[in-house]
N, C-alpha and C positions, 0 to 999 in steps of 0.2 A: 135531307137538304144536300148531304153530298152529292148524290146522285144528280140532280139539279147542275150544280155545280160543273158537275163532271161534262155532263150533257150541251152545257153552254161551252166549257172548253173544248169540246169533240168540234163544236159547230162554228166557235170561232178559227176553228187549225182548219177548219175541210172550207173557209170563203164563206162560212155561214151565216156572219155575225151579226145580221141585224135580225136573224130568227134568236139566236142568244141572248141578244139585249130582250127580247121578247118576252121569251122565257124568262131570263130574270128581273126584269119590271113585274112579272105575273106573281112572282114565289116572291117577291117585295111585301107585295099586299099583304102576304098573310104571313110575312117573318122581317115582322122590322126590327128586330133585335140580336139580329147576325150581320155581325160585323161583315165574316168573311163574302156575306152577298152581298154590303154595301159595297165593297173592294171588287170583287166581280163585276160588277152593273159598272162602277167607273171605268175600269178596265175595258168593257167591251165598249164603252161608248167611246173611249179615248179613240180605240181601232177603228171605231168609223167614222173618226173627224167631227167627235160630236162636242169638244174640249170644254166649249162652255156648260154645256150638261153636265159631264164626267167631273167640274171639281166640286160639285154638292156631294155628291155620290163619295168621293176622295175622304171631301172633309169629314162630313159621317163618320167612312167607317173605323178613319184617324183617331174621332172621339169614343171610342167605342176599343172591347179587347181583342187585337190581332194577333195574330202567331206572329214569331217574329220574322219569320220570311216573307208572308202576306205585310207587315208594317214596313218593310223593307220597299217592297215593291210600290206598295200605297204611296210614303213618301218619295220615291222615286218619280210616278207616276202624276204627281200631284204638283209636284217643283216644275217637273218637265210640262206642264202643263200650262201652268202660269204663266216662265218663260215663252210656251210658242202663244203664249197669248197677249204677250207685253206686259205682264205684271211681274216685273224683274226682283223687284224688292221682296213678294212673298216666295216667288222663286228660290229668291237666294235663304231667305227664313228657314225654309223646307229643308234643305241643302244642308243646310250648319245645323238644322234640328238629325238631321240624317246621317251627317259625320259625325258627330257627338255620340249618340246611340250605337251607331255599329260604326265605326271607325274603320275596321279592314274589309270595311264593303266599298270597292275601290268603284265601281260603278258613278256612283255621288261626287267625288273629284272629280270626273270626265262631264260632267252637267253642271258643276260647278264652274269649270275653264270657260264652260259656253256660256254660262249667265252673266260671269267677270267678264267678257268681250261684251255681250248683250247691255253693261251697263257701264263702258268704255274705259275697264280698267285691262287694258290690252295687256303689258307687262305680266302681271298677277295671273290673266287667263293663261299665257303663254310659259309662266313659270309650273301653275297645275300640272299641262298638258305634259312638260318635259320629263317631271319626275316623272308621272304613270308612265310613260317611252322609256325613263333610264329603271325602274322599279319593274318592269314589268314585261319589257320585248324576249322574245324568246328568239330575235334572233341575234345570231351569234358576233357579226360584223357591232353589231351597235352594241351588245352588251361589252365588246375591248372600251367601250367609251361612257360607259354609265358614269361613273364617277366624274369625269370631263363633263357631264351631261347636267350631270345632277350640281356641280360648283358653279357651272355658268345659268344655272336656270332663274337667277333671281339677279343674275348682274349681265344683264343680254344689254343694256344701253350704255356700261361700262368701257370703257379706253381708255388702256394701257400707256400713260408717259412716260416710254424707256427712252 
């Protein structure tokens, strides 16, 4: 089944991807009790804009046992999915199930700022987005200013009566 796997990844990096989805709708048939080609099949369907297909595929292999990098990515992959699909609420579900589980998987914060804008909690998106920027830039001008970054990022409609 690796091999499989392998083969659909080769084909989705080389523009191949709906021979991939192909191939793994075919190895489906005969292994429906691998998680990691439910995760696949979503994955490849996500890449070709197939998002309503790709969250059966998600859900699946969610209920099901993933490594925890493949779970990483699944829920990743499943939120972001939601979101470009206007189902904000399971979006964010995904999300806080995804920071909860791996916490310093800072990816999930950055999909999270987009789903808190997406369900017009604009503050809270823009307070996300500041810490990963004060948390996380590498470059050196903004990192003089993290801590500035990181005090103002939850008091941005704040004004000072001196």
């Amino acid at each position: 089944m690796n091999d499989i796997m392998a083969q659909a990844d080769e084909l989705r990096r080389t523009g191949q991807a709906e021979k991939a989805r192909k191939l793994l709708l075919k190895a489906l048939e005969q292994q429906q009790n691998d998680a990691e080609l439910w995760y696949q099949t979503a994955w490849t369907h996500d890449s070709l804009g197939l998002e309503q297909e790709a969250v059966a595929y998600y859900e699946k292999s969610l209920g099901m046992a993933l490594s925890a990098e493949s779970r990483k990515g699944a829920i990743l992959g499943l939120s972001s999915t939601y979101r470009v699909l206007g189902v904000y609420a399971k979006a964010k579900a995904w999300l806080d199930t995804g920071m909860n589980e791996f916490p310093d998987y800072r990816p999930f914060r950055v999909f999270y700022a987009m789903v808190l804008y997406n369900l017009g909690e604009y503050g809270k998106a823009m307070q996300e987005l500041l810490m990963e920027v004060a948390e996380t830039t590498s470059d050196l001008s903004t990192q003089e200013y993290s801590r500035a970054i990181q005090y103002y990022a939850d008091k941005l409609d704040q004004i000072e009566d001196r």
